[in-house]
C-alpha positions in Angstrom: 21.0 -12.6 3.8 17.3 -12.3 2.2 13.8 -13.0 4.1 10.5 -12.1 3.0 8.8 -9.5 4.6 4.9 -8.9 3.7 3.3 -5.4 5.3 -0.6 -4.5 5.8 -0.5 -0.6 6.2 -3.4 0.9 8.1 -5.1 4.3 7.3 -7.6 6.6 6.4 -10.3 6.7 3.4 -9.1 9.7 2.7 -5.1 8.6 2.8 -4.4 11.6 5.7 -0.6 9.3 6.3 0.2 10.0 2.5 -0.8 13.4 2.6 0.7 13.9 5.7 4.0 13.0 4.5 4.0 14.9 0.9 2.8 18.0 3.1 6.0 17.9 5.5 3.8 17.5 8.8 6.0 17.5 11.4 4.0 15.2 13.6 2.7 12.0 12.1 2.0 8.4 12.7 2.0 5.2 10.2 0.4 1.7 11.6 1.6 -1.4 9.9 0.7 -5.2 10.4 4.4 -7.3 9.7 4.3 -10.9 9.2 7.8 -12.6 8.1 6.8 -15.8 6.0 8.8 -18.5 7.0 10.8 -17.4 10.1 7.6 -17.0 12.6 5.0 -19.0 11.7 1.7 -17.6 13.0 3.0 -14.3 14.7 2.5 -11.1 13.5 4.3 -7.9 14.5 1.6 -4.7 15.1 4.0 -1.5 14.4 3.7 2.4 15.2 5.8 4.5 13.4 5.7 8.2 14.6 7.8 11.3 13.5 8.3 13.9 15.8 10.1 17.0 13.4 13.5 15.1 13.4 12.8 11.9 15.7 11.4 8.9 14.3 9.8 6.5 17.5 8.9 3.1 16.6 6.8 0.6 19.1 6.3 -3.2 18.3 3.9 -5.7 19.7 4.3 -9.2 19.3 1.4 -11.8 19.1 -1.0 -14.0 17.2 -0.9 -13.1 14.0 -5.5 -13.6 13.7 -5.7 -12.0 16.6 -3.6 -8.5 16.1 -5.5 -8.5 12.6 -8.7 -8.8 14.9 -7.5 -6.6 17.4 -7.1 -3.7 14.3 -10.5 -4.4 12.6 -12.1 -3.5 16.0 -10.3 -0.4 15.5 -10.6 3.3 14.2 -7.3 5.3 13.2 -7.0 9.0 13.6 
């Protein structure tokens, strides 16, 4: 019943997510990059986390796992 799991969060310099979350914001958002040694080879899993108040919304993308990393270097978080 065990499987590795290995996570790459995404943020800010100035760790607004962390803050975010000790503050009680109502609205936030966490991105992660998943990767599950051993069961997919070579994918990786690109994940949004979002809390609205009491709702929590999570979105997946599958793909390469090089290319979502190079898809989120390319990128600037909010």
């Amino acid at each position: 019943g065990f499987y590795p799991v290995v996570s790459l969060y995404y943020g800010t310099p100035t760790l607004d997510a962390y803050h975010e979350k000790l503050d009680g914001v109502p609205l936030r958002r966490k991105v992660r990059l998943r990767v599950y040694p051993g069961r997919d080879p070579g994918l990786g899993y690109l994940e949004v986390k979002e809390r609205r108040g009491r709702a929590i919304l999570k979105r997946r993308a599958v793909g390469p796992l090089q290319e979502l990393k190079a898809f989120m270097e390319r990128q600037t978080l909010h």
